[in-house]
N, C-alpha and C positions, 0 to 999 in steps of 0.2 A: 467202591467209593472212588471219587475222579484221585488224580494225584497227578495232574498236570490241569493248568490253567492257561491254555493257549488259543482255545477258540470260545466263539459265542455259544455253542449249542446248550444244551438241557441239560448235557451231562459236566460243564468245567461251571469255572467258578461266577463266569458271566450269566450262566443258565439258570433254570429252576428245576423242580420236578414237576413230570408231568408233560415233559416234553415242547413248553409251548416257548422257550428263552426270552431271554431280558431284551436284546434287540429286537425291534420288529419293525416294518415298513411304515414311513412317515408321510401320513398324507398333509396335503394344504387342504382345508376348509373353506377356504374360497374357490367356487367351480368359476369354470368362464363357460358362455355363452356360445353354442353354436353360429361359425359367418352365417351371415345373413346378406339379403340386396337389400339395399336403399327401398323406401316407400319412393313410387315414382307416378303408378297411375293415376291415383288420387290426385293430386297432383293438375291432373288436366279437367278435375271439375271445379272449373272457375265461376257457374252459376249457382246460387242460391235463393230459397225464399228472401225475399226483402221484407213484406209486410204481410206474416202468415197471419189468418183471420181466426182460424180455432189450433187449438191442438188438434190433432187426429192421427192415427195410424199409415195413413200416405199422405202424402204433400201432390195437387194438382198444377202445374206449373203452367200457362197460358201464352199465347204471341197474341198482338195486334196481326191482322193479314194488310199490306200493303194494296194501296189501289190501284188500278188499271190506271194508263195514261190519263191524262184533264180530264180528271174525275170529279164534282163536286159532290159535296156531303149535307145529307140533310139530319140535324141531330135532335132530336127529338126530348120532351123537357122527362116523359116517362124513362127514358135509356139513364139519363143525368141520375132519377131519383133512387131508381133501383140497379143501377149499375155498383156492382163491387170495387172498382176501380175510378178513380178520375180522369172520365174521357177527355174533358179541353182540352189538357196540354198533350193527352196522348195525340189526337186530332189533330192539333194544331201542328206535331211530329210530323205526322204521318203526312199531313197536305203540304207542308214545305219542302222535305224528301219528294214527294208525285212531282211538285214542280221544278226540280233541282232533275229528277228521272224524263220526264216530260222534253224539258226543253234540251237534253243533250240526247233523244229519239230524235227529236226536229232536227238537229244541227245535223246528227251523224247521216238522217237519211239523205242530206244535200251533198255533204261531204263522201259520199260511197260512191256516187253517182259520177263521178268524172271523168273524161275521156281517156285519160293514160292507164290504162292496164299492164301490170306483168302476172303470167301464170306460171303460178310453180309446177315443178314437175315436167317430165321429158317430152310428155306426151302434147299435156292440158295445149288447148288453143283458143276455150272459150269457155265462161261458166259454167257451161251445163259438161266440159269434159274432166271437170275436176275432182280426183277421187280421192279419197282418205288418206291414201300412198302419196299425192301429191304436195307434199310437207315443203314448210318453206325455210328456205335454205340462206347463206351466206352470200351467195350469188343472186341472189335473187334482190337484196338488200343493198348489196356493193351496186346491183346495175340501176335501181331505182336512185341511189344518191345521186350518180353517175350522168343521168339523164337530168337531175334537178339541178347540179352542176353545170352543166352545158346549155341548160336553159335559162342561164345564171340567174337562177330563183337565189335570194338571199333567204341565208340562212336564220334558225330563228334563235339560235342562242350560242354566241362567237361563231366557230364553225358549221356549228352542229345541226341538223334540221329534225324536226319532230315526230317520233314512229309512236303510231297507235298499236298495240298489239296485243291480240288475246290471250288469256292466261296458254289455254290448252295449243294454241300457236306458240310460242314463246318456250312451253317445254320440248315443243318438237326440235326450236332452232337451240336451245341451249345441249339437248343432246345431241347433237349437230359433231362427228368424229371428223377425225383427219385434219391435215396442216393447216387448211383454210376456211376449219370452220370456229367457232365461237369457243369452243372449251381448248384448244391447246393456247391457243395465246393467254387466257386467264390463267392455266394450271401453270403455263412458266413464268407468268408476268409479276407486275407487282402488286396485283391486285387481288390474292386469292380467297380472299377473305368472303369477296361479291360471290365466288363459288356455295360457300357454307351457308350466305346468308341466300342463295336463290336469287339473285337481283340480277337484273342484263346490264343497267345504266346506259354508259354509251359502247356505241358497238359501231365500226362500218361510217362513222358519218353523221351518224342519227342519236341522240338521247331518246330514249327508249319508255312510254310509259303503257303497264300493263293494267287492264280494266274486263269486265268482262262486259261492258256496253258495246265494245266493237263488234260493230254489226255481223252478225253470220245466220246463214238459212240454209234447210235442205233440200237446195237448187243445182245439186254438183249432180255427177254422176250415180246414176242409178238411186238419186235422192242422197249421195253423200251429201253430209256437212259444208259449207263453200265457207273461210272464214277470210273477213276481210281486213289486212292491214295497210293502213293509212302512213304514208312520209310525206309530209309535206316541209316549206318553208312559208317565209312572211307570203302577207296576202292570199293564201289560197282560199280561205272564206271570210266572207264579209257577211258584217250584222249591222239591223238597222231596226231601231228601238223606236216606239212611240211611246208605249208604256210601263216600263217594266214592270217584268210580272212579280205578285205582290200577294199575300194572302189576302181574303175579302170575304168579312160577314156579312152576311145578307141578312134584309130587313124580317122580322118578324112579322109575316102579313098572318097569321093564324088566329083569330079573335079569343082563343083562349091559350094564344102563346107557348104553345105545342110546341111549335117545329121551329128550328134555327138553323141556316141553310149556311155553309161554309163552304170553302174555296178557293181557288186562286185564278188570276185573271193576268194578262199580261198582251200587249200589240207588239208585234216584231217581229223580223222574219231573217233571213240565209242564205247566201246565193254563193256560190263562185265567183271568188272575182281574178284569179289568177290561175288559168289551166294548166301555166308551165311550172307553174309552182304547187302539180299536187300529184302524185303516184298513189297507184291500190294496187297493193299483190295480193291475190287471191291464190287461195290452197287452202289445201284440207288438213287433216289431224291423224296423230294417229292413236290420239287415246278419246277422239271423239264418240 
């Protein structure tokens, strides 16, 4: 029999028999939850059904296809009655985009066309020597303001004159290293923000806008990529309107009013009118 009572075990006066003692390990009842990451990719499907027509086991999700240049459309009363969707206004989308696509083909093919050339790259001396490696650079930028300067082309907004430039141009010059080109002054300046967000704004002289309308064809070397960026100031193209272009339903000539012809129409044209007021540097890509 115990005859001291100084520990917990089985055998003092804290204990029992049996070995198993009065003190035992105290859990909490409450578990926690393995870390976890955030839901994130979800996240990037921002499209959904808008107007599902049955329940079913898959959902068919569909695009409108975008027309070729001054395209008109002939719509038909049978497409109207058994179309699942309502084409008018999809239509009427789709031909005011063609003519908003259309008329900056027109402009840009006038606008490419200009005497002042710079070719990037060490080598390039003409369109057809331009290769993929021939990426456009900070200097190439600084010598076109340079020249629009001394041609004293006025600028088109305070200082600054206007750069077309292509997405996949645009990432060539943004990783553009070393003291003189586009990312050391951003990463020490005060602007680092335009880093995070991808944006060039102004650079060089020139506010900067990125599209991927600016014209490029595979007319470089060996059928590289040739991409063309556009600085100009005031006046380097002129426009001259007689009618602006305008969407236009066409008459119903079909005796059982079938067919309803849609479209857009417009008179006007583009020319140069200021040659010292327009540069194209031509180069290539290197994630073309």
């Amino acid at each position: 029999m115990a005859n001291s009572y100084v520990s917990t075990g089985s055998s003092s006066l804290g204990g029992t028999a049996g070995s198993a003692g009065l003190v035992q390990k105290a859990y909490d009842r409450l578990l926690e939850f393995a870390l976890r990451s955030e839901p994130l990719i979800r996240s990037v499907a921002d499209k959904r059904p808008a107007r599902q027509a049955i329940p079913g086991s898959t959902v068919v999700l569909q695009r409108y296809v975008d027309l070729s240049a001054a395209t008109t459309v002939l719509v038909t009363r049978a497409l109207e009655l058994f179309s699942l969707a309502d084409v008018d206004p999809a239509i009427a989308n789709i031909i005011a985009f063609n003519l908003a696509d259309s008329i900056d083909s027109v402009a840009m093919t006038t606008l490419r066309q200009g005497t002042n050339v710079i070719y990037s790259g060490s080598t390039a001396t003409s369109t057809a020597t331009i290769t993929a490696a021939a990426t456009l650079s900070s200097a190439n930028i600084r010598k076109a303001v340079a020249k629009l300067r001394a041609n004293k082309s006025v600028a088109r907004k305070g200082s600054l004159y206007w750069a077309g430039i292509h997405p996949e141009v645009s990432h060539d010059l943004r990783a553009e290293t070393g003291s003189a080109g586009w990312l050391l002054p951003n990463q020490y300046g005060s602007a680092q923000d335009r880093i995070w967000a991808g944006e060039i704004g102004t650079y060089e002289g020139a506010y900067f806008v990125e599209s991927a309308r600016l014209y490029n064809a595979t007319d470089g070397a060996s059928s590289a990529r040739n991409y063309r960026t556009i600085i100009c100031g005031q006046q380097a193209l002129a426009e001259a309107v007689a009618e602006e272009p305008h969407v236009v339903i066409g008459p119903v000539v079909d005796k059982l009013m079938r067919h309803r012809p849609m479209g857009w129409y417009g008179v006007l044209g583009f020319a140069r009118y200021r040659e010292e007021a327009l540069y194209r540097i031509e180069s290539g890509s290197s994630i073309a």
